[in-house]
N, C-alpha and C positions, 0 to 999 in steps of 0.2 A: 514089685518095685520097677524091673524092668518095663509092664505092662501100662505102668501107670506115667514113665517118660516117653512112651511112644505114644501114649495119649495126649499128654498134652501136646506132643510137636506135632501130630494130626491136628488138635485146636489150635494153634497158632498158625499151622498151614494152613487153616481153614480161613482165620482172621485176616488172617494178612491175602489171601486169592480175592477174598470179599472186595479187601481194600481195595487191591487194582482194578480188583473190576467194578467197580463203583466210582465213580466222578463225580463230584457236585461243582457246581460251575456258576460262582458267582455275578450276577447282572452287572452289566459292563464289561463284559470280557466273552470271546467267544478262545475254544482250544482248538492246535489244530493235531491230530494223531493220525500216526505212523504206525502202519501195520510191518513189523519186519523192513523197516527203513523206508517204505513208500509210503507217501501220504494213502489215508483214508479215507477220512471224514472229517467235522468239522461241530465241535461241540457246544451247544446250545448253553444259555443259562439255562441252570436245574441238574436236575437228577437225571446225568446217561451210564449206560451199562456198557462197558469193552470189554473185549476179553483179555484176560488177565494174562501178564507173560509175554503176548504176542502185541497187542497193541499195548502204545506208548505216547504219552503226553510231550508233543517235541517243542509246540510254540505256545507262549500265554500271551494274544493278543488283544488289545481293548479296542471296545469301540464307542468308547466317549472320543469329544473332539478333543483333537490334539493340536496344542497352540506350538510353530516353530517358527523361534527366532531368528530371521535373516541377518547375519553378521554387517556389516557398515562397510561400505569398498567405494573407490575411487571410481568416477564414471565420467565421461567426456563426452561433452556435449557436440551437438554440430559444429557451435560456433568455438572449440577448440575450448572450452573453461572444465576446469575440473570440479565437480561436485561429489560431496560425500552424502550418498544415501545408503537406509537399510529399511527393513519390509518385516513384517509378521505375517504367515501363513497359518490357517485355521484349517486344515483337513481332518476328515473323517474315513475311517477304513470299513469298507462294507462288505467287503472281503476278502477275509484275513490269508485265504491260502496262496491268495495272488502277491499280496505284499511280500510276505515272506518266502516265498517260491521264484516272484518273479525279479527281485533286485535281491541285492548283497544287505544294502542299507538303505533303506526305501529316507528316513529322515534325511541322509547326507544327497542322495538322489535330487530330493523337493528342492534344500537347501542350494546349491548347484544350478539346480535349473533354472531356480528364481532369480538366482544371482546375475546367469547369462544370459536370460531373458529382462532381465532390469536392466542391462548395460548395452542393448541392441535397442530398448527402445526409446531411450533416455539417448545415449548417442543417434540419433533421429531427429530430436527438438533444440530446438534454442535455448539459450541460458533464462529468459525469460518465460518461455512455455512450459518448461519442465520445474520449475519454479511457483507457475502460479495453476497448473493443470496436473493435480494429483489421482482427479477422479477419473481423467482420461489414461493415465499410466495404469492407475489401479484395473481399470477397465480392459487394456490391452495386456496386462498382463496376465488376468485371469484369466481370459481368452488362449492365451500362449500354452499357458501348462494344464491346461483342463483334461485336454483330450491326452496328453502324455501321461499323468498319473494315472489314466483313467485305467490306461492299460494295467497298473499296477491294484487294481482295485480300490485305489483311493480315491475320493470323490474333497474337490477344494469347495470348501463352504466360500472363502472368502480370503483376500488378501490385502491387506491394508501398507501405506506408505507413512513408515513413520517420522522417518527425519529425510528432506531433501534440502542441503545447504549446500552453498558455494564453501571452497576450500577458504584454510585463514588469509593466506595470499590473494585471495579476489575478494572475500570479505573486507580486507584495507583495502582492495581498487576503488570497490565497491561504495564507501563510505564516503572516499577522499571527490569518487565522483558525485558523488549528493551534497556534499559542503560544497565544492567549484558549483556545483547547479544552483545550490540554495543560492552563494555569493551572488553567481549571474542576475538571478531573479531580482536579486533586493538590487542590484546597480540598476540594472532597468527600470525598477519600480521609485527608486530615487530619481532617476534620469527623468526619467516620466513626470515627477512632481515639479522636479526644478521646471521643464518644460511647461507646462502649464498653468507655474506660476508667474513666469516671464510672461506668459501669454496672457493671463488676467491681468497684467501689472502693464501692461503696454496697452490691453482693451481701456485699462482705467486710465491713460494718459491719455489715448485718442478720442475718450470721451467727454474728459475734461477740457482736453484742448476743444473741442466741438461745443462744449455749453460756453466755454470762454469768449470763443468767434460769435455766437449767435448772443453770448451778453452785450459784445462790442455793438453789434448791429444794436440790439435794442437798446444801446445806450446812443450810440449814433443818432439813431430817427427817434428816439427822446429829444435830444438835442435842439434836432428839426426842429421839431414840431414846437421845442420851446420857442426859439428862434424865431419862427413863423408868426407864433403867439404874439410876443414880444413885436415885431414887426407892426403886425396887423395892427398891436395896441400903440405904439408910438410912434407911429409912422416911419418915411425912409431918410433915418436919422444914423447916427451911430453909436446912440445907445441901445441896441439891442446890444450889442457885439460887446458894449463896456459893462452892461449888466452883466451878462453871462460868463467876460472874465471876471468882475471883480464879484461876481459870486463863486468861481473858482479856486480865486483867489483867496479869500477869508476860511472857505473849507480847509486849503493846502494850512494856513498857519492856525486852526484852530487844531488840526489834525498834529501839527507838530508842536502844539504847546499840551496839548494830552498825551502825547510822547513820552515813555520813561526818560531819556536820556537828553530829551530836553531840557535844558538849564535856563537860556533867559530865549526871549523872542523879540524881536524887534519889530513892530510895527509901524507904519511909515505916518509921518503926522497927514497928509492928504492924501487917503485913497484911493478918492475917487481920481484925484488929477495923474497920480502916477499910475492906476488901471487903462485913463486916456493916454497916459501915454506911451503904455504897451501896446495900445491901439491905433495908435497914431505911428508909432513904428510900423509894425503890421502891413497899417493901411501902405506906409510908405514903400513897406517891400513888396 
């Protein structure tokens, strides 16, 4: 009985020595082991063997990428505006014994660093540059912390800019300054129409006035030329001159008996003799 309880605690000592010294190490994760509290080595995915007792499994490190959230912080700009940005960090650890060897907390590290390197170079640009040039922050910033993780074994795949916004207090400046712009615009572009409606509107009176003057002329040297006619045909009498008013004349009250508002017309019993002697007046002045 007694022979057969020290046997089995021989197998179970046995199982359990196998245990520690057998590691399986699944893909995506590298280990890191401590011989007697110093690192040793660094464990592969698969099947490694340590010795049992003395080494010891201290870190379980991955090295899929690791996506870290940059928290949202207040940043001031050159031109004195506060903007709220934050950033996502895509690193990769390729090796593990540096990470954990060489920082406390390699995550709060990245986090930290991005943060005061997002706030030096954003405080560098204008409210508008840092606003419309994300690929150039993105740019300088992975630039910034490359070579610092580097030392930690991490290698930055990439770093993206996810929200850069003016604070809510410049976002109302902001707005109030695009409505006053829009308003500006549209008064000038009103101003603008009223102008250049005057200005057609005065083109069309000067043009008018221009065929007006140049009707007179041709109705003037019509005139003549009637005049002339009339001359030539009755010789130097003073019936041209009583033709021509009392063809005037009969126009003027034919004009006013087509008239709406005309009611009766009086016509003179001798035409002709009262046409001569609006002519004869004339002649006399």
């Amino acid at each position: 009985m007694e022979f057969s309880f020290i046997l089995l605690v021989l197998v179970a000592l046995v199982v359990v020595t196998i245990f520690k010294g057998v590691r399986i190490v699944p893909q995506g994760y590298k280990w890191i082991v401590q011989r007697l509290g110093k690192y040793q080595k660094t464990l592969e995915p698969g099947l490694n063997i340590v010795i049992p007792y003395i080494d010891d499994v201290a870190y379980k490190v991955t090295t899929k990428d690791i996506v870290l959230d940059i928290p949202s912080q207040d940043v001031i700009t050159r031109d004195n505006v506060v903007i709220i940005a934050n950033a996502v960090a895509y690193i990769n650890i390729v090796q593990p014994e540096r990470a954990v060897y060489g920082i406390e907390d390699y995550e709060l590290g990245i986090r930290n660093l991005v943060q005061t390197s997002l706030r030096s170079i954003v405080g560098e640009m204008n409210l508008d540059d840092a606003l419309s040039n994300r690929d150039q922050i993105k740019a300088e910033l992975k630039a910034a912390i490359s070579n610092d993780i580097a030392d930690w074994g991490i290698t930055l795949k990439t770093v993206e800019i996810q929200d850069i916004n003016p604070s809510s207090t410049m976002q109302m400046a902001m707005e109030e300054q695009a409505a006053a712009e829009r308003q500006r615009r549209a008064t000038v572009t009103r101003a603008d129409g009223q102008k250049q409606a005057a200005i057609l509107e005065a083109d069309g009176r000067l043009e008018a006035s221009r065929r007006d003057a140049e009707a007179q002329v041709v109705l003037a040297k019509g005139s003549e030329e009637s005049i002339r006619l009339i001359t030539n045909a009755v010789g130097e009498e003073e019936m041209p001159i009583i033709y021509l008013l009392g063809e005037k004349y009969i126009k003027a009250m034919r004009d006013m008996a087509e008239s709406d508002n005309a009611k009766t017309v009086v016509l003179p019993a001798d035409i002709l003799n009262t046409v001569k002697g609006l002519a004869g007046d004339k002649f006399k002045a």
